[in-house]
Structures are given as C-alpha cells and as structure tokens.
PDB file as gemmi writes it, atoms N, CA and C in Angstrom:
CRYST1    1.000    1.000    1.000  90.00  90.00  90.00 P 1                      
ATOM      1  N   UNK A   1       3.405  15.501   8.973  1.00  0.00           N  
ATOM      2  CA  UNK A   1       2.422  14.467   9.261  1.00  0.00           C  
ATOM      3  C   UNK A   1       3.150  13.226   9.770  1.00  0.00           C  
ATOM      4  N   UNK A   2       2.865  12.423  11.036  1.00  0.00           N  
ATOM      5  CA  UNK A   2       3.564  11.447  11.615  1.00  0.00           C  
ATOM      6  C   UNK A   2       2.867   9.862  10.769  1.00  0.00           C  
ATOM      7  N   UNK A   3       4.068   9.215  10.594  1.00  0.00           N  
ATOM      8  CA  UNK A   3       3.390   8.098   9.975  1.00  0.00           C  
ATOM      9  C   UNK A   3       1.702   7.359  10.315  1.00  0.00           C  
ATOM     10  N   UNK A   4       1.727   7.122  11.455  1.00  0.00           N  
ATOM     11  CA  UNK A   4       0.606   6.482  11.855  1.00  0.00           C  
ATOM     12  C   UNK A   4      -0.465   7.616  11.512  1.00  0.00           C  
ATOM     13  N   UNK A   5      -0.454   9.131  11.185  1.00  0.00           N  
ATOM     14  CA  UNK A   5      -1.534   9.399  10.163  1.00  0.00           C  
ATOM     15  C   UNK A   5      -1.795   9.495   8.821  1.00  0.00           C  
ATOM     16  N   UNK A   6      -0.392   8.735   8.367  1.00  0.00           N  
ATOM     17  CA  UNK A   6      -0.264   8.019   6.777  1.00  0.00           C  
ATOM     18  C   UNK A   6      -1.169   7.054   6.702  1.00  0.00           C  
ATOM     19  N   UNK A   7      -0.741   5.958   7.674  1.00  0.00           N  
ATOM     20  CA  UNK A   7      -1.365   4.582   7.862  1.00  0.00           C  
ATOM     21  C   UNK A   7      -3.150   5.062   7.617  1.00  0.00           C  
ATOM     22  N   UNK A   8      -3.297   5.710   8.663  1.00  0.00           N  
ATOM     23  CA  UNK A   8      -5.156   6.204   8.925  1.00  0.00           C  
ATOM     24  C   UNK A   8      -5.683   6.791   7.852  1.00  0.00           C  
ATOM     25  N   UNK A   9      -4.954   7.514   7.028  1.00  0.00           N  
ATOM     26  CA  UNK A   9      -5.642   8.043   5.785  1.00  0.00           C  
ATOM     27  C   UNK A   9      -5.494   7.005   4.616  1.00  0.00           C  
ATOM     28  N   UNK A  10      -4.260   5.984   4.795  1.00  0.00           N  
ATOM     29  CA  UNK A  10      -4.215   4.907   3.735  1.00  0.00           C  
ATOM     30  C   UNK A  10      -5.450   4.033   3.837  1.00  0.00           C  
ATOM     31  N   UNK A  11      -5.691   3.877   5.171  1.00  0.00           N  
ATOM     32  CA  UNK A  11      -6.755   2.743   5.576  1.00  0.00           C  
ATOM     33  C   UNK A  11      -8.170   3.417   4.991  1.00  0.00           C  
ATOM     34  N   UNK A  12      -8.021   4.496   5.138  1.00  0.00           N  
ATOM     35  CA  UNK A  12      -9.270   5.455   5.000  1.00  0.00           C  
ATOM     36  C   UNK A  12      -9.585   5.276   3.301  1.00  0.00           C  
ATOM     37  N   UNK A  13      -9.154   5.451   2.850  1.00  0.00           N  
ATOM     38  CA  UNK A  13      -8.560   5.083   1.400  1.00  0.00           C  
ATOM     39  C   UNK A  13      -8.893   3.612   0.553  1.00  0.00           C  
ATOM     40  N   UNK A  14      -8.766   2.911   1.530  1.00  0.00           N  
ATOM     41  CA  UNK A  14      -9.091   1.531   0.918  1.00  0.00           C  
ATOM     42  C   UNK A  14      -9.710   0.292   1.631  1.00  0.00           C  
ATOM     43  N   UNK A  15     -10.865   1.313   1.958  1.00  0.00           N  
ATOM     44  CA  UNK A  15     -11.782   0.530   2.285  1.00  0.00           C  
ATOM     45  C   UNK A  15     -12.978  -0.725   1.513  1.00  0.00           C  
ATOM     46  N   UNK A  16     -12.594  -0.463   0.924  1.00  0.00           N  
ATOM     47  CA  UNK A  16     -13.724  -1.721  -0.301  1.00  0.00           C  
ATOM     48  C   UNK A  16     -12.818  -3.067  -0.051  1.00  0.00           C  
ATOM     49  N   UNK A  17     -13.703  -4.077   0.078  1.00  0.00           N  
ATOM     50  CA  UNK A  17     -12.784  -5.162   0.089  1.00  0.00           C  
ATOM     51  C   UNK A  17     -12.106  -5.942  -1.514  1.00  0.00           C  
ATOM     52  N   UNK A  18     -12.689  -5.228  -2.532  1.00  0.00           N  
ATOM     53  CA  UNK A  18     -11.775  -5.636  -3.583  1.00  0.00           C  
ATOM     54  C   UNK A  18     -11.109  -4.648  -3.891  1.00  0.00           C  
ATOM     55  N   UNK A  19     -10.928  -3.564  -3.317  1.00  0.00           N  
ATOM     56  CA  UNK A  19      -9.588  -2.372  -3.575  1.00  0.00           C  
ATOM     57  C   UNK A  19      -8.686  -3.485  -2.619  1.00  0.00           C  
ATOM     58  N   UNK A  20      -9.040  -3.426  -1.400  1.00  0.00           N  
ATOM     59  CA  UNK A  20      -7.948  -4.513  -0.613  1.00  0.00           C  
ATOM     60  C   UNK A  20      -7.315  -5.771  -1.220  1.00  0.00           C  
ATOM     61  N   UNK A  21      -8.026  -6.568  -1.678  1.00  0.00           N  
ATOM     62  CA  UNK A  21      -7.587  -7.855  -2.203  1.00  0.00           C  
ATOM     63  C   UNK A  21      -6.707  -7.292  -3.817  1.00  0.00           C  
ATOM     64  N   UNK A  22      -7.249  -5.992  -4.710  1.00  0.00           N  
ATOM     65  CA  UNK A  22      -5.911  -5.861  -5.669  1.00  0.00           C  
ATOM     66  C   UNK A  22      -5.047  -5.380  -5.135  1.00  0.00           C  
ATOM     67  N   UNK A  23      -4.691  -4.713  -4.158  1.00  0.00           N  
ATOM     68  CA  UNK A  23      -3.525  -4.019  -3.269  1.00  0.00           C  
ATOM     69  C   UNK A  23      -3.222  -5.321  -3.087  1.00  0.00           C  
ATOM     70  N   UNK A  24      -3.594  -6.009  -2.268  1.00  0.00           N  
ATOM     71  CA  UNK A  24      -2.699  -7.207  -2.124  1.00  0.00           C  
ATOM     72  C   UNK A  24      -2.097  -7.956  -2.506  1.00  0.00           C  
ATOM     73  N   UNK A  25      -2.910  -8.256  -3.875  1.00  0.00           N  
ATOM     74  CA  UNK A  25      -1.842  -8.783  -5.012  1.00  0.00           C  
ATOM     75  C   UNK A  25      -1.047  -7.876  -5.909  1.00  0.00           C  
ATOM     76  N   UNK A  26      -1.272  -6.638  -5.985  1.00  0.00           N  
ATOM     77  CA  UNK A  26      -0.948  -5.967  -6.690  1.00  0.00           C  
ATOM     78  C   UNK A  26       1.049  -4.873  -6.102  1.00  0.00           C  
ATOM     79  N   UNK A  27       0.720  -5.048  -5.120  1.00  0.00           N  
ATOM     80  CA  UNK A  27       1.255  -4.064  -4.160  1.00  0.00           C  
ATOM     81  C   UNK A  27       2.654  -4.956  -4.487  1.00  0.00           C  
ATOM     82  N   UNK A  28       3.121  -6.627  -3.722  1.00  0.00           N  
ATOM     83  CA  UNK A  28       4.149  -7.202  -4.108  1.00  0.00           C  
ATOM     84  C   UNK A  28       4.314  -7.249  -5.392  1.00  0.00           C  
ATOM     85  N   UNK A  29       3.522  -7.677  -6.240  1.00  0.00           N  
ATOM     86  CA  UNK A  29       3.755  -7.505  -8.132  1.00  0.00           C  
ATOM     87  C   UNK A  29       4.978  -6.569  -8.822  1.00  0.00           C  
ATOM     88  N   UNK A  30       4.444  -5.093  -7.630  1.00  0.00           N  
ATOM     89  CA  UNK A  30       5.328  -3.927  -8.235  1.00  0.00           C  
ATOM     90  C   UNK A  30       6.598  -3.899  -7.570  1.00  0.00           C  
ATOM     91  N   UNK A  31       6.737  -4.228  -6.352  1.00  0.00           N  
ATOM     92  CA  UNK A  31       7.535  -4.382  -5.495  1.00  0.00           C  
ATOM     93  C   UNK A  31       8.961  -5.072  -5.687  1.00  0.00           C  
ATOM     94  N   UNK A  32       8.456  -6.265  -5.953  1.00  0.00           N  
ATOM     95  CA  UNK A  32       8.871  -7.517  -6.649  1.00  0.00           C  
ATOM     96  C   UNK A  32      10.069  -7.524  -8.115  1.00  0.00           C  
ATOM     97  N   UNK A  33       8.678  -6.403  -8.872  1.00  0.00           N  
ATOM     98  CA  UNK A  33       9.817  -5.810 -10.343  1.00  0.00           C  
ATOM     99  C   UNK A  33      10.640  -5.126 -10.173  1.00  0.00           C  
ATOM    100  N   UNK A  34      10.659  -4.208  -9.116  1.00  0.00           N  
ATOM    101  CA  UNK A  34      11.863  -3.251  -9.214  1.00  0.00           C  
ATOM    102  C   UNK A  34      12.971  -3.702  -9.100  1.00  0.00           C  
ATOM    103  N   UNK A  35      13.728  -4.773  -8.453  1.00  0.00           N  
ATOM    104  CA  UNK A  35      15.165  -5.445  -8.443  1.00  0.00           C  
ATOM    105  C   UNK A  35      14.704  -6.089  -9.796  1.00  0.00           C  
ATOM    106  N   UNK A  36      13.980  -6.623  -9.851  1.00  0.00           N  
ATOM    107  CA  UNK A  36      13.835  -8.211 -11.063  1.00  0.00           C  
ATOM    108  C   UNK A  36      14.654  -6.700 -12.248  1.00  0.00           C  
ATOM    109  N   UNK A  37      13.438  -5.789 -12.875  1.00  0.00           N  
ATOM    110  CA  UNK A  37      14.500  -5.049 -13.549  1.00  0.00           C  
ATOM    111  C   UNK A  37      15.988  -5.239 -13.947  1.00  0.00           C  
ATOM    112  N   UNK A  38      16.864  -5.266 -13.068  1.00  0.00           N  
ATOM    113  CA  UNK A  38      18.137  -5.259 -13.001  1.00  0.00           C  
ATOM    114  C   UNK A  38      18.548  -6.879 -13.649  1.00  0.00           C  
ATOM    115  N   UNK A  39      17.755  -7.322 -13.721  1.00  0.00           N  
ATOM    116  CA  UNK A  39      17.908  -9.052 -14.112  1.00  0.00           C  
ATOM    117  C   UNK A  39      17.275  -9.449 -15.129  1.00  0.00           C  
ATOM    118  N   UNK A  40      16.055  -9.079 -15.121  1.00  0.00           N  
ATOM    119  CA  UNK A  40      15.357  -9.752 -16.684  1.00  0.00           C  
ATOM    120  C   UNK A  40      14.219  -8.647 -16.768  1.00  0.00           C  
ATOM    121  N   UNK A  41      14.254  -7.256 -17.712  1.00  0.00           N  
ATOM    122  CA  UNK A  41      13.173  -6.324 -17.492  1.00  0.00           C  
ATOM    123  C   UNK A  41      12.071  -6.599 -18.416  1.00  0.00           C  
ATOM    124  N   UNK A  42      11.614  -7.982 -19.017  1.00  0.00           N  
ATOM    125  CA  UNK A  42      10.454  -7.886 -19.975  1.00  0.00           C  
ATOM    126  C   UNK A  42      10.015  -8.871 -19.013  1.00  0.00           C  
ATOM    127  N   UNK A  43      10.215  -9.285 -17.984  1.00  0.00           N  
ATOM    128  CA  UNK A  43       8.666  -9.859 -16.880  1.00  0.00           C  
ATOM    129  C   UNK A  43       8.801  -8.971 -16.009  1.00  0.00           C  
ATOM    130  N   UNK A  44       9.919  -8.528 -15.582  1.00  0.00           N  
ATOM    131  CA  UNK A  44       9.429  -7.356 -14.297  1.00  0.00           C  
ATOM    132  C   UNK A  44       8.536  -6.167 -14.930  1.00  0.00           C  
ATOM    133  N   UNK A  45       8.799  -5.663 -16.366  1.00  0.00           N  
ATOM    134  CA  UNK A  45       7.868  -5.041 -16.855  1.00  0.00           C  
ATOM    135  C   UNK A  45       6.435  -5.399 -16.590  1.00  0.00           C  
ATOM    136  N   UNK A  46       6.436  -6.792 -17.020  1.00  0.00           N  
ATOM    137  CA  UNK A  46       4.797  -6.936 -17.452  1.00  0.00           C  
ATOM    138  C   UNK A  46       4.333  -7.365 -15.627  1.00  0.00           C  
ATOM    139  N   UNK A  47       5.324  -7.280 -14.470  1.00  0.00           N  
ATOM    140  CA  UNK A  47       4.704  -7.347 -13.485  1.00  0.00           C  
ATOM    141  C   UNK A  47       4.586  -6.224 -12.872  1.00  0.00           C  
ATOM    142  N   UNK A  48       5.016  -4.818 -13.478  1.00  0.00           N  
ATOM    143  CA  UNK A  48       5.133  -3.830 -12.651  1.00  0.00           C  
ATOM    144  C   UNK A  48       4.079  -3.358 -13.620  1.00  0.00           C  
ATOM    145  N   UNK A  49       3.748  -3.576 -14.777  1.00  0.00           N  
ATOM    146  CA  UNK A  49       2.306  -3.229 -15.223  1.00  0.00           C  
ATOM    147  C   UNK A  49       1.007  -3.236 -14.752  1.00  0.00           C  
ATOM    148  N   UNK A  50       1.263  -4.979 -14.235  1.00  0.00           N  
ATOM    149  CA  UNK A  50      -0.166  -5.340 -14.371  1.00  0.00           C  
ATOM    150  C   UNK A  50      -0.205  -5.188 -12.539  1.00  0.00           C  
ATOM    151  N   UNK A  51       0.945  -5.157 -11.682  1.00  0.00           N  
ATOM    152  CA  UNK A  51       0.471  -4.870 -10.402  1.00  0.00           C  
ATOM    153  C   UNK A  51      -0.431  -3.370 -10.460  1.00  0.00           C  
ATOM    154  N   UNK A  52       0.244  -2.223 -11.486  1.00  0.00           N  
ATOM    155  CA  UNK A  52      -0.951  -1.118 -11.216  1.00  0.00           C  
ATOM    156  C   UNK A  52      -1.973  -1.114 -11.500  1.00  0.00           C  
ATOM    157  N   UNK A  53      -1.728  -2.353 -12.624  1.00  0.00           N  
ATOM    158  CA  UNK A  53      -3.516  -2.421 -13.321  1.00  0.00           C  
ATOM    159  C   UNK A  53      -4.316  -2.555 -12.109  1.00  0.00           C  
ATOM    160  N   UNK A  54      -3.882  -3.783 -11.855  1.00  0.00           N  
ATOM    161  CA  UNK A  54      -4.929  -3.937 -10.354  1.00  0.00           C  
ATOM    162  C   UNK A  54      -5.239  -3.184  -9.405  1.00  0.00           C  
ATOM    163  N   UNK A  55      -4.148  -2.370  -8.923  1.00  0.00           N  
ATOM    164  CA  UNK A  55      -4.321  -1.693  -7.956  1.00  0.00           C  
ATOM    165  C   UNK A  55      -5.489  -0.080  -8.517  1.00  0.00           C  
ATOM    166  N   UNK A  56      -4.814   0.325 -10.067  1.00  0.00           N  
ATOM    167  CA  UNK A  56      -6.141   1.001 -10.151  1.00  0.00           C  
ATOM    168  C   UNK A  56      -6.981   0.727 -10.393  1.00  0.00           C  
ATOM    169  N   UNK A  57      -8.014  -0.793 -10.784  1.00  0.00           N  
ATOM    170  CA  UNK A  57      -8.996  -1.513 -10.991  1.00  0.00           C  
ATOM    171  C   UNK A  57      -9.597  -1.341  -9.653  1.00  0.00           C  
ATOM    172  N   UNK A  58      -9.343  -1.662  -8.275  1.00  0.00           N  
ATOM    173  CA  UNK A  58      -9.086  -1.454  -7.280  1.00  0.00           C  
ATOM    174  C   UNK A  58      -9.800   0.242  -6.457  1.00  0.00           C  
ATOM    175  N   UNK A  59      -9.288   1.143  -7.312  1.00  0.00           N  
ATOM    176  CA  UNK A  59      -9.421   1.974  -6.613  1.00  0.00           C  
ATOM    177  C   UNK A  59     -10.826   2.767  -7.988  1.00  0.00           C  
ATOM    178  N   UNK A  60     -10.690   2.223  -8.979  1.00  0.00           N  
ATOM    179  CA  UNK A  60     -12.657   1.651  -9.471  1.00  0.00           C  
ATOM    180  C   UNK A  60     -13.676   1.593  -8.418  1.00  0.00           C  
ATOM    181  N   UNK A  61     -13.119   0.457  -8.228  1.00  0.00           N  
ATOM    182  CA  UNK A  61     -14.638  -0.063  -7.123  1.00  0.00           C  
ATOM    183  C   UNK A  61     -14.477   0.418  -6.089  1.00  0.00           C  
ATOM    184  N   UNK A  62     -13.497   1.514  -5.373  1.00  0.00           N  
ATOM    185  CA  UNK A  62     -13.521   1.834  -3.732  1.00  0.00           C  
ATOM    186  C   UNK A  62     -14.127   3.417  -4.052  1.00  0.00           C  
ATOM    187  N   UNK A  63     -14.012   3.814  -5.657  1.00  0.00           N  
ATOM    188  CA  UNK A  63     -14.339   5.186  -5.930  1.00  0.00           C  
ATOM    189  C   UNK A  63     -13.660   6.694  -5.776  1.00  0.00           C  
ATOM    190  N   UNK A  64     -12.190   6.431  -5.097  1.00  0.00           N  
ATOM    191  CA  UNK A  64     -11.543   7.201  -5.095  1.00  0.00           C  
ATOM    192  C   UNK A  64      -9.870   7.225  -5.778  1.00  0.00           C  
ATOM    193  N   UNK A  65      -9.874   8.171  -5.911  1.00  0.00           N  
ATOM    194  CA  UNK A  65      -8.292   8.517  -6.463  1.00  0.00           C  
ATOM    195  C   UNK A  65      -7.178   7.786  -5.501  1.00  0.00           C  
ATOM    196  N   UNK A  66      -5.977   7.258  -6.216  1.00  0.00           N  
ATOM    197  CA  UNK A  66      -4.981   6.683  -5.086  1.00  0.00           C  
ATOM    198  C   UNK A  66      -4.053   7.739  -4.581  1.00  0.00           C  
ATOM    199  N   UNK A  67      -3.861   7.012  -3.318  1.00  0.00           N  
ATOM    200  CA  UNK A  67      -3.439   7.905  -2.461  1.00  0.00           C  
ATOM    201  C   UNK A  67      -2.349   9.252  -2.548  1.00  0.00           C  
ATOM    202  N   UNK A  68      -1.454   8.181  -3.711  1.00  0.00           N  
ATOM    203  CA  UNK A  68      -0.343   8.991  -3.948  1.00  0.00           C  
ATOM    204  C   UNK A  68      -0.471   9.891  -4.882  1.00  0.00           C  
ATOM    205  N   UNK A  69      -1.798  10.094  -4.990  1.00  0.00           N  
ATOM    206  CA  UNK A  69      -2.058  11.418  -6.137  1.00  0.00           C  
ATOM    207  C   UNK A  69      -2.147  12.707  -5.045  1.00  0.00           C  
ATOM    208  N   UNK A  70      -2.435  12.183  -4.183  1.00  0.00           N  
ATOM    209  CA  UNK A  70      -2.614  13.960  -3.092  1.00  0.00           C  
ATOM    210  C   UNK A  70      -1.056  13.873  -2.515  1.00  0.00           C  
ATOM    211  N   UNK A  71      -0.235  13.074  -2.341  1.00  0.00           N  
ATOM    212  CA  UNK A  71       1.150  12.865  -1.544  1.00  0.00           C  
ATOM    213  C   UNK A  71       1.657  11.752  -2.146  1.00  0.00           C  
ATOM    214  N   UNK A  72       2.754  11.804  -2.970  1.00  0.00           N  
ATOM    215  CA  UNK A  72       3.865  10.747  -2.725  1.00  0.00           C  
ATOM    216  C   UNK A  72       4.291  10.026  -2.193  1.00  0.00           C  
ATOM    217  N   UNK A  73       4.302  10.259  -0.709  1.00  0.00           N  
ATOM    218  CA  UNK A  73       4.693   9.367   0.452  1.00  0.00           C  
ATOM    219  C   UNK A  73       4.145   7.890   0.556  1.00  0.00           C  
ATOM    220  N   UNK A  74       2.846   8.255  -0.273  1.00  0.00           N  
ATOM    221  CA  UNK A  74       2.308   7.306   0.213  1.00  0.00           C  
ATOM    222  C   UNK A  74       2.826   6.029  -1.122  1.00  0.00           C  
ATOM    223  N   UNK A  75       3.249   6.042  -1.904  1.00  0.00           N  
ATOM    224  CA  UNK A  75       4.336   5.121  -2.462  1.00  0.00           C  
ATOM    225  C   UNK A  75       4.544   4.122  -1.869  1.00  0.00           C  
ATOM    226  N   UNK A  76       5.198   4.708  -0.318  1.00  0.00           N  
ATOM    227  CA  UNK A  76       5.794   3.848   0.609  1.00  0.00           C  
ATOM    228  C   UNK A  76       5.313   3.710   1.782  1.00  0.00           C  
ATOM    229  N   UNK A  77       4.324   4.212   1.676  1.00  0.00           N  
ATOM    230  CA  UNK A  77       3.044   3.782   2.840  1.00  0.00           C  
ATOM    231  C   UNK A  77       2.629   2.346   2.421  1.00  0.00           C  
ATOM    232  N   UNK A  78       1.931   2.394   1.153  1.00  0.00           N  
ATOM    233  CA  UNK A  78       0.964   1.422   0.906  1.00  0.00           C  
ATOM    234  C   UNK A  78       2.287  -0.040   1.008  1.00  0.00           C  
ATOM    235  N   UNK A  79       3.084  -0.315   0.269  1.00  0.00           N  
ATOM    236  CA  UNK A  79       4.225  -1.534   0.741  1.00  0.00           C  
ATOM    237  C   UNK A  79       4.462  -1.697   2.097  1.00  0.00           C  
ATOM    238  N   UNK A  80       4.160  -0.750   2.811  1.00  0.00           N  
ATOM    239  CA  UNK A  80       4.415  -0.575   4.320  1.00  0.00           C  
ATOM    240  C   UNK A  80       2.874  -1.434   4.825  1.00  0.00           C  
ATOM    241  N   UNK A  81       2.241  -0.931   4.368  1.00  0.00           N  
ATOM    242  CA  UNK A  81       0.802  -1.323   4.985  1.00  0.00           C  
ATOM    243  C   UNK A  81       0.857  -3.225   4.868  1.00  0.00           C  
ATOM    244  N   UNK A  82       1.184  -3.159   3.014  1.00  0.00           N  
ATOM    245  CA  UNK A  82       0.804  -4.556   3.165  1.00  0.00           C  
ATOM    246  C   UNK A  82       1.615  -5.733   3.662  1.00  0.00           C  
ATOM    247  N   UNK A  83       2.874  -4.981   4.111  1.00  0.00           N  
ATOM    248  CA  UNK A  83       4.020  -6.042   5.001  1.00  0.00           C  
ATOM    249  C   UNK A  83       3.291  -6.247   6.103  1.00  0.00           C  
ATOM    250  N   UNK A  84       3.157  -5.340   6.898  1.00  0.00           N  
ATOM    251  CA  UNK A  84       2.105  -4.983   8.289  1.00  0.00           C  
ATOM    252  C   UNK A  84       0.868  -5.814   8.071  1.00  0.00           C  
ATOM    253  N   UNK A  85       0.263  -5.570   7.287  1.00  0.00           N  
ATOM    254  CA  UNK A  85      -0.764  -6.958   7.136  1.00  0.00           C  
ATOM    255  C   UNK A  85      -0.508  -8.429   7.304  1.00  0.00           C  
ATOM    256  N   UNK A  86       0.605  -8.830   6.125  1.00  0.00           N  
ATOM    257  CA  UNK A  86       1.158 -10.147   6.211  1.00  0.00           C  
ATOM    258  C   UNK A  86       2.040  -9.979   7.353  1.00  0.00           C  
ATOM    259  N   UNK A  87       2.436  -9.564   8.072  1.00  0.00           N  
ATOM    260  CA  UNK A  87       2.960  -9.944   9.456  1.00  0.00           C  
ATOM    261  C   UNK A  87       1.729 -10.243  10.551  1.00  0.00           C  
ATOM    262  N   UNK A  88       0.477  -9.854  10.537  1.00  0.00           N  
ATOM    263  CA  UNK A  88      -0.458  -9.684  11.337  1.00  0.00           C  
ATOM    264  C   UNK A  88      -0.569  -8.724  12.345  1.00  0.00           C  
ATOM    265  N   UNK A  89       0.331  -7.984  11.709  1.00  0.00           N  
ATOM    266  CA  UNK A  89      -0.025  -6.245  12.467  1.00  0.00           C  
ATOM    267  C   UNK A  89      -1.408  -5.852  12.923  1.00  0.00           C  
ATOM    268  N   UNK A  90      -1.576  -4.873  14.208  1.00  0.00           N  
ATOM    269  CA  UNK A  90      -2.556  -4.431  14.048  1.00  0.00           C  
ATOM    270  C   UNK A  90      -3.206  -3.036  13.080  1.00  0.00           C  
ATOM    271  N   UNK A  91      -4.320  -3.476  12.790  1.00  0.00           N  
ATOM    272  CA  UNK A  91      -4.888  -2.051  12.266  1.00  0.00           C  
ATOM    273  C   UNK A  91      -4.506  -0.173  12.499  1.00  0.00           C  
ATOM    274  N   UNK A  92      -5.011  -0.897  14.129  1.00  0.00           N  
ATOM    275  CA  UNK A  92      -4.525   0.431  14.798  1.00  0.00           C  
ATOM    276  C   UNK A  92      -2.884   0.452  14.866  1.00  0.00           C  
ATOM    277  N   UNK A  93      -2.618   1.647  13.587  1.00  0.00           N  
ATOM    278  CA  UNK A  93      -1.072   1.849  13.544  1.00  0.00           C  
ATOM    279  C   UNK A  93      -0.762   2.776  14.675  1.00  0.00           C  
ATOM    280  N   UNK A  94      -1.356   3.567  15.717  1.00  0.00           N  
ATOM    281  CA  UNK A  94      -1.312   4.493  16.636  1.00  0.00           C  
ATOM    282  C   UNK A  94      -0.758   3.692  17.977  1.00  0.00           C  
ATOM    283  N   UNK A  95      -0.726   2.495  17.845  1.00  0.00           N  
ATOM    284  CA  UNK A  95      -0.326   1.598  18.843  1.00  0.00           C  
ATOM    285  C   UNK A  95       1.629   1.115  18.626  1.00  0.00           C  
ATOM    286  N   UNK A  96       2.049   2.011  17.238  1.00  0.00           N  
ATOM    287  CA  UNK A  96       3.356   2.198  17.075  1.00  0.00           C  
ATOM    288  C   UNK A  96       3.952   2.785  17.725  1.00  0.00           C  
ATOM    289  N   UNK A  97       3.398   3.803  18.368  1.00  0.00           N  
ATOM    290  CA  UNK A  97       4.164   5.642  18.898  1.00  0.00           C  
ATOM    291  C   UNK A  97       3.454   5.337  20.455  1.00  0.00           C  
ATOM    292  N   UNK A  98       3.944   4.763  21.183  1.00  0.00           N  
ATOM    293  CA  UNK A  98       3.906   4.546  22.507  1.00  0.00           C  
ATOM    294  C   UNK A  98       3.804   5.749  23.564  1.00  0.00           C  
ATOM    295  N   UNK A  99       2.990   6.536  24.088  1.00  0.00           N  
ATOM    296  CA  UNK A  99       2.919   7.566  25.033  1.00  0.00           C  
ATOM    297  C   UNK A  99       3.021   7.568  26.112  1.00  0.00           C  
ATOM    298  N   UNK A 100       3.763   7.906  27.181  1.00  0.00           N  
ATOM    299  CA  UNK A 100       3.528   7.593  28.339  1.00  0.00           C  
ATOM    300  C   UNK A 100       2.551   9.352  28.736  1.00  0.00           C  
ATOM    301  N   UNK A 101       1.368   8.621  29.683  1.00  0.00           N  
ATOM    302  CA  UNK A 101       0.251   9.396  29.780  1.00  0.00           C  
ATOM    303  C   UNK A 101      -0.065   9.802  31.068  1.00  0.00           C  
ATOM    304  N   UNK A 102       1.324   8.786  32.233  1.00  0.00           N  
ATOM    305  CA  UNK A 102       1.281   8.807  33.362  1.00  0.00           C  
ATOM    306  C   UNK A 102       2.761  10.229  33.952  1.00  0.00           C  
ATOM    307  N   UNK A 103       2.554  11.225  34.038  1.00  0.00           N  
ATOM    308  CA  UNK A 103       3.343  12.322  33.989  1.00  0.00           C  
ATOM    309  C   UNK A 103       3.637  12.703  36.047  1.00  0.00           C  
TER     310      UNK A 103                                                      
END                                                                             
C-alpha cells in the first residue's frame, strides 16, 4: 500500500471534528513523551497517557476503531498527518507522488 493511501484511509478515519481536534492535541502529547522518557518518565508518563485518552475519546465520537488496530503503520501515519496539517499541507496527499501523464 503506497503512503498517500495511508493518508486517504487515515483521513477516512477521522472525520468528526472532535476526533480531529483530540488527535491534535493528543497526537504531539504522545510524541512529545517518548524522548521526555529518557529525562523525567513520571510526566512523560502522564503525557503519553492522557494523549491516548484523548485520542480514544476521539475515536468515541467519530464511532470507529483507530486506525492502528487494522495496521500498525498507521502509528506513523497519524504523527505524519498532524505535522502535514501544522505545516499547511494539502489534504490531497496524492499531490505527493507526482505523475507525469504526458507519455
């Protein structure tokens, strides 16, 4: 499966706008703890907690299972997604893989 149909099934995935807004806070939270770990692990704990809380609070109200229960990959999809957001990426991730169509 080529990334940009990671991206389309992630998007597909989290469509509710408060699954979006706990991914968003939630997504750096976890991100965030994994070095902190190595430095002080009783707040990176309680931030690598409560980023999943949210994110499965999140996937409550969108009504489906997260992603990385059908694939793993997507682990590193969803951190992928929300950099791509805060950069102001576009949606359409298919605009990554450039085709030339003129043969």
């Amino acid at each position: 499966m080529k990334f940009s149909d990671l991206f389309e099934q992630y998007k597909k995935d989290h469509q509710h706008p408060l699954n979006q807004l706990t991914h968003a806070i939630g997504i750096p939270m976890i991100v965030v703890s994994l070095p902190l770990f190595f430095f002080n692990w009783a707040p990176a704990l309680i931030l690598f907690i409560l980023g999943w809380v949210l994110q499965l609070i999140g996937h409550m109200f969108e009504g489906k299972k997260p992603s990385f229960f059908r694939n793993p990959i997507f682990l590193i999809v969803g951190p992928w997604w929300w950099l791509r957001k805060r950069l102001g990426k576009s949606e359409d991730h298919r605009e990554d893989h450039h085709e030339d169509t003129n043969h």
